[in-house]
N, C-alpha and C positions, 0 to 999 in steps of 0.2 A: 821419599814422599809416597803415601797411598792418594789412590786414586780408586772412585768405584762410579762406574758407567751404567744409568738405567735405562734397560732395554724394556723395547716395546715389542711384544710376542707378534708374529705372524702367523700366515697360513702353512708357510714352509719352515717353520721356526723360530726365527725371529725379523724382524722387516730390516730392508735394505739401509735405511739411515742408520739402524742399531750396527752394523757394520761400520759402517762410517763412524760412529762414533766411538766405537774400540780403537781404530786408526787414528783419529782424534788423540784421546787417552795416550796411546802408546809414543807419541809426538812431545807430552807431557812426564811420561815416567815408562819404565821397561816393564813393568808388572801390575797389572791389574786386578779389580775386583770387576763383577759385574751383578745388580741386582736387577732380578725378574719378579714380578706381581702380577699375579691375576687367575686363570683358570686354566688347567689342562695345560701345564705346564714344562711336561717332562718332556716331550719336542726341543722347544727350545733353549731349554736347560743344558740338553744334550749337545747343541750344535752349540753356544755359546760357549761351552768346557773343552769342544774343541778346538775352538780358535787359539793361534798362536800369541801369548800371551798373558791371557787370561792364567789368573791364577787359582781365582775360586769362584765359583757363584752362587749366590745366596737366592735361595728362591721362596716365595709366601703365598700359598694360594690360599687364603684365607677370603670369605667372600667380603671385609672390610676391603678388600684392596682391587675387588673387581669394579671394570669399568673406567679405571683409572682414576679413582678417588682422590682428589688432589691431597685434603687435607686428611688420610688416615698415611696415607702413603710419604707423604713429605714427615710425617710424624715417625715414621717407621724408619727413615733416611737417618733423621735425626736422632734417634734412641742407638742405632744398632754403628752405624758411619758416623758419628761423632770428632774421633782423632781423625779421621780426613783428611787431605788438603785438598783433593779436587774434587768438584761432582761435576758431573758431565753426561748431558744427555742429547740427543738431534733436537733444533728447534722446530719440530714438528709442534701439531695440536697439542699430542700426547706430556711430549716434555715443556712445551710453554706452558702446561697446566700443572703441573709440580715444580720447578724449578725456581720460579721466583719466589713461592713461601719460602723453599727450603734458605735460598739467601736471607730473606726480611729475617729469618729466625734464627739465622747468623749473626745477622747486622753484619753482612757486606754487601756488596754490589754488587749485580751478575752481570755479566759479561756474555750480551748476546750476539745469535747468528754468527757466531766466528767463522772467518772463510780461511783462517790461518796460523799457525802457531809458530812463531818465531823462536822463543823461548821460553823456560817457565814461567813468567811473570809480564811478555810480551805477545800482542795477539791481533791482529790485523780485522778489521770487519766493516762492510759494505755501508755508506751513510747516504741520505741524500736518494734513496733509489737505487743505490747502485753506482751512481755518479762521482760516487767519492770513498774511495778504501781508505780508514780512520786506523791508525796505530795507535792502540792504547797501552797504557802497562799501569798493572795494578799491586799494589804494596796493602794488598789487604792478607792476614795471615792466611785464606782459605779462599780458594778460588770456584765460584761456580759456575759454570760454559753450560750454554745452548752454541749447537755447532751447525754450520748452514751441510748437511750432509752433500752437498752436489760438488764439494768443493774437496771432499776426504774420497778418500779410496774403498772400494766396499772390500775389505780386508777379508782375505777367505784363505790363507794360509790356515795349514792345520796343526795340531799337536796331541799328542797324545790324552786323553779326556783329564783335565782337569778335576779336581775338589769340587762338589754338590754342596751346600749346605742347607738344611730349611730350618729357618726361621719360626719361633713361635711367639713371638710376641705379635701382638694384637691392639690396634689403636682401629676405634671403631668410636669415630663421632655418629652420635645419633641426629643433631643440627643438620647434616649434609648425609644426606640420602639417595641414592638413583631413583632414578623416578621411572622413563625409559629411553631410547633410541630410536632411531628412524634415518634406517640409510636405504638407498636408492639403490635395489640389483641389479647386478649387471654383466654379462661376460664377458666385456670388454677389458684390455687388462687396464692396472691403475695408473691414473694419470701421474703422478711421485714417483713412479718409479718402470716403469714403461719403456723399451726403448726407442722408440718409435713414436710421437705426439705428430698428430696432427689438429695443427688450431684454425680456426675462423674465427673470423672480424665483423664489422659493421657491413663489410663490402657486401653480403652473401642477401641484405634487401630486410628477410622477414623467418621465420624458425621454421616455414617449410622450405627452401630453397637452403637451408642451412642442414638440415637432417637430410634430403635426398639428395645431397651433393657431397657434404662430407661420410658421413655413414658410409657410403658401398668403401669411401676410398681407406676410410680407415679401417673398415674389414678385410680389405684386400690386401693391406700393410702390416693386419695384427697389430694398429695403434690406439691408443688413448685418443682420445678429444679433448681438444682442451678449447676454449677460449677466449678472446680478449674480455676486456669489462666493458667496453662498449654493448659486443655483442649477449653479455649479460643481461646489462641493463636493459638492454630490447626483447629480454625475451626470447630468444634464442634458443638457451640454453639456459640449467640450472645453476650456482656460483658455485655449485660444488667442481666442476669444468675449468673454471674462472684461473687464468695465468695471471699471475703478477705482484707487486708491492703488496697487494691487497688481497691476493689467490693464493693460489701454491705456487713454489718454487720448482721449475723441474730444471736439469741437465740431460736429458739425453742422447744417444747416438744420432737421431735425426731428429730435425725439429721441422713442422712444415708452417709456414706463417701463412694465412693464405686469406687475403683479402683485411690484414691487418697493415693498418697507416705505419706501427712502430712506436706509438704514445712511451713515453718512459719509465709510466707505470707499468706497462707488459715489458717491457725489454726487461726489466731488473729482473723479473719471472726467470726467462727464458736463456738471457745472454750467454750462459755458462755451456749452452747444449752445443754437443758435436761439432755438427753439422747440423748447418739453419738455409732450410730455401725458403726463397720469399716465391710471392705469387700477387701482386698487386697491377693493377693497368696507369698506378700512376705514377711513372716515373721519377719522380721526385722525393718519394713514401721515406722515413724515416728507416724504416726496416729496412730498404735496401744497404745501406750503409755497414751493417753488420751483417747482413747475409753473407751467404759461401756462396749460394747461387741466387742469380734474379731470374725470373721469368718472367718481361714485361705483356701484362695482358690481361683481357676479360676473364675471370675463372669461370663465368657460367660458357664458354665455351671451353677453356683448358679444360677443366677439373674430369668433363661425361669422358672426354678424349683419353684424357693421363690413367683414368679408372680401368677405361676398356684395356688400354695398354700393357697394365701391371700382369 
């Protein structure tokens, strides 16, 4: 059975869930493909040929394919991966934006956020919030996975550089055009992949007690920020921060909850990480339940203390 895995470029080559997603793949079959699109490519080209497994990678930096063009790129899957039986990419932004054409243009079903692969044709995945892990199996000839990356391993064994190939064919809808971008700087690291997240909640009042309180500590930590959707909605913080059902999903080494109830739309977020300390004054708070640690108490007194401490 083939299999071909679309990666999403990084700053360091390719981003951490396109790992996770080779580990994914490799769970599925012993050999891979992996296709890369977009700009300035030969980075990740390179580190993707050497992951163990990988067999070939097919790369197009054609500027149809930049930006992550869902419909030249699902077009491009289709022309070139055709005989397939797997397509597989992290259900990030990136891949929840090509992935489901490339099914509909199958006429199968995709099969998302997988947190597990049992078998070829069986696959475990989170329903309900989180509340409930679904075992499905599917009997359709070709299979296409978004993979919950926080659940696979960021595979970084090596191998000697695999096959290169570039691509030249070219699907370039002129209906769907970039238009532009708009992201938010920042030298904080990313909250997706971070090991270190520190979040705040509704608890912290109003969005200056939430930036003069969290900020030193998460620079002190070298963490992300993240926050609940409560403390969204109020303004706090922008939803690009936002944990949860409805945010990003993180796992990381430490997670700090702090001044969050536990709503079950943030826990689906977050459940998966490390190590989770809570920080709430109310005893009862659903978060304490899953934390590793509690500290019962006010954060506008802990938080200035724990800051100076670090």
């Amino acid at each position: 059975m083939k299999t071909v895995v679309l990666i999403e470029p990084g700053k360091n080559g390719i981003k951490k869930s396109s790992h996770a997603s080779i580990d994914a793949a490799l769970q599925c079959t012993t050999s891979i493909d992996c296709l890369i699109t977009g700009k300035h490519l030969n980075e990740a080209a390179q580190v993707a040929a050497r992951i163990k497994g990988v067999n070939a990678v097919f790369v197009s930096e054609h500027s149809a394919y930049h930006h992550g063009n869902a419909v030249n790129i699902s077009k491009l899957i289709l022309s070139e991966f055709s005989n397939y039986d797997y397509f597989i990419s992290a259900a990030t932004g990136f891949g929840k934006n090509i992935m489901p054409r490339v099914a509909a243009k199958l006429n199968v079903g995709q099969l998302s956020d997988i947190s597990k692969i049992i078998d070829s044709n069986t696959f475990k995945r989170p329903i309900y919030a989180g509340n409930v892990i679904a075992t499905v199996k599917s009997t359709d000839p070709k299979k296409v996975l978004t993979i919950r990356s926080t659940c696979f391993e960021s595979i970084t064994d090596q191998q000697p550089p695999s096959t290169i190939i570039k691509l030249d064919a070219i699907f370039d809808n002129a209906n769907t055009t970039f238009v532009s971008k708009h992201t938010s700087p920042s030298d904080q690291p990313k909250l997706g992949s971070a090991d270190i997240v520190v979040s705040g909640g509704r608890g912290f009042g109003n969005s200056d007690n939430f930036n003069s309180l969290l900020t030193p500590l998460a620079a002190k930590l070298n963490a992300a920020i993240g926050a609940s959707r409560a403390a969204v909605d109020a303004g706090f913080i922008s939803n690009d921060h936002q944990v949860g059902q409805t945010g990003k999903v993180v796992a990381p080494n430490v997670y700090f909850a702090i001044g969050i109830s536990g709503a079950i739309q943030h826990l689906a977020g977050m459940s998966d990480s490390k190590l989770i300390i809570a920080i709430n004054k109310d005893p009862n708070a659903n978060i304490h339940q899953i934390a590793d640690y509690s500290l019962i108490g006010d954060l506008f007194n802990i938080l200035p203390d724990l800051t100076h401490k670090i």
